[in-house]
Structures are given as structure tokens and as C-alpha cells.
C-alpha positions as CSV (number, residue, x, y, z in Angstrom):
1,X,67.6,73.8,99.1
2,X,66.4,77.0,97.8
3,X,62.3,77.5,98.4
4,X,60.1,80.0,96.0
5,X,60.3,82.6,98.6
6,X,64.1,82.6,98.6
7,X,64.7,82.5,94.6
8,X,61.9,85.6,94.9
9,X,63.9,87.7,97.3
10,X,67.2,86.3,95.3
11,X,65.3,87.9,92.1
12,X,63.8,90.9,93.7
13,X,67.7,91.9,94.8
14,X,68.5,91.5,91.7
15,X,66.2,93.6,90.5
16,X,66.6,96.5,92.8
17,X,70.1,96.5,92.7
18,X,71.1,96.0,88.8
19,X,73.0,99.5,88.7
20,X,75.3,98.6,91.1
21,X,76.0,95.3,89.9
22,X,76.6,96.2,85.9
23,X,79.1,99.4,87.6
24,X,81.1,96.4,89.6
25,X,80.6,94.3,85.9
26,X,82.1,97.4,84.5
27,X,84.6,98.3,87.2
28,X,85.9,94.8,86.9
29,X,86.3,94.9,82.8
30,X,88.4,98.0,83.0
31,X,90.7,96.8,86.0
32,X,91.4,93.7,84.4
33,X,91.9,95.0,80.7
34,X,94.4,97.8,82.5
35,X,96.7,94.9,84.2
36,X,96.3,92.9,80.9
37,X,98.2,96.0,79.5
38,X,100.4,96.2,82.2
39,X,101.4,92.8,82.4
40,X,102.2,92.7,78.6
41,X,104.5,95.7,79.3
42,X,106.3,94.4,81.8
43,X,106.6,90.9,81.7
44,X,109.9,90.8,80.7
45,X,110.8,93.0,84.0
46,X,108.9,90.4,86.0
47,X,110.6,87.3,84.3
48,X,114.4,88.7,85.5
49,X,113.2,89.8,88.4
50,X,112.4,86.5,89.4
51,X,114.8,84.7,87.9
52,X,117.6,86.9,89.8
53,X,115.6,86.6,92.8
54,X,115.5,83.0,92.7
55,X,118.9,82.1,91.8
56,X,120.2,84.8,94.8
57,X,117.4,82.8,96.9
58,X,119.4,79.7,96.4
59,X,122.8,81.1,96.7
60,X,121.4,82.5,100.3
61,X,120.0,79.5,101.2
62,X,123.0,77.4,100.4
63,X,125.5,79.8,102.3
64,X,123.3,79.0,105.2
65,X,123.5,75.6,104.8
66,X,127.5,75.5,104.5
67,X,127.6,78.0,107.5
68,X,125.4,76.1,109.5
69,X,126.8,72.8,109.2
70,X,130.0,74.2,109.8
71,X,131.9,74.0,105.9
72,X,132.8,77.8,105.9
73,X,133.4,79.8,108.6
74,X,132.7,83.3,109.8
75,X,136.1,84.7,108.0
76,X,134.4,82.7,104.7
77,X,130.9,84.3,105.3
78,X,132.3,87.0,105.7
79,X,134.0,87.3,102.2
80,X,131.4,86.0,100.5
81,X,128.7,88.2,101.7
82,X,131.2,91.4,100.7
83,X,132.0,89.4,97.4
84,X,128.5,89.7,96.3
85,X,128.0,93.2,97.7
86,X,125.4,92.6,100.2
87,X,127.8,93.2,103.3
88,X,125.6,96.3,104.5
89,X,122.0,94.3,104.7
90,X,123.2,91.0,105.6
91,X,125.0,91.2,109.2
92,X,127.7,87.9,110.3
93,X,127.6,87.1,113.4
94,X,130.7,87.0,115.4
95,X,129.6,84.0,117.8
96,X,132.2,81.4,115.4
């Protein structure tokens, strides 16, 4: 529990330091009415961004499913990772 001598040094930083704290009050108003702004702008950016990113998410993780359990093989990877046009960031291995 909290004494009198703590709630008076509690107060007395309050006191001394009010500047500071109504600049990070104020600091804090701005930054969030900016990203308010921002967000309302582009939301609809953020929304198809992640909806492509999931749905290529899935498609990733279900090639590496097939591949792993051995459905497709290395020739099938291989065409599906040039089919979608992601042959130069996503390396086959060889090792099928």
C-alpha cells in the first residue's frame, strides 16, 4: 500500500514535472490523430494487401504440404512456382 509520504512525493513529481507531461499529452494527441488520418486513407491498401498476402500464405503453405508428403514432385514444384511467377525468390531444391 501506498503511505502519505509516497502519494506526497507521487504529487510533488507531479507537480514539478507537469510541462513535460501535458508535451507527451500533446505529443500523443497529434501522433494518434495523424495515423487516424492515415489509416482512413489507406485502409483499403491495407485490406488487399492482406487479403493477397493471405490467400498467397495458403497457397505456399499447401504446396509445402503436397511437396512434403510427397503428392507433387520437384518437376511439379517446379512449374508451379514459375506458374505463379515467383521462380526467382523461391529456390526448388534438386534433392527429389
Amino acid at each position: 500500500m501506498l503511505n502519505q509520504g509516497d502519494v506526497a512525493n507521487l504529487i510533488s513529481d507531479i507537480m514539478n514535472n507537469y510541462q513535460y507531461l501535458l508535451a507527451a499529452l500533446g505529443f500523443a494527441i497529434v501522433v494518434s490523430f495523424i495515423f487516424m488520418f492515415l489509416l482512413r486513407c489507406l485502409a483499403g491498401c491495407i485490406v488487399w494487401v492482406s487479403l493477397f498476402g493471405i490467400i498467397l500464405f495458403f497457397i505456399g503453405i499447401g504446396l509445402l504440404f503436397l511437396y512434403t508428403a510427397g503428392k507433387i514432385g520437384n518437376d511439379h514444384a517446379k512449374t508451379v512456382v514459375t506458374t505463379l511467377g515467383v521462380g526467382n525468390s523461391i529456390a526448388v531444391s534438386e534433392n527429389n
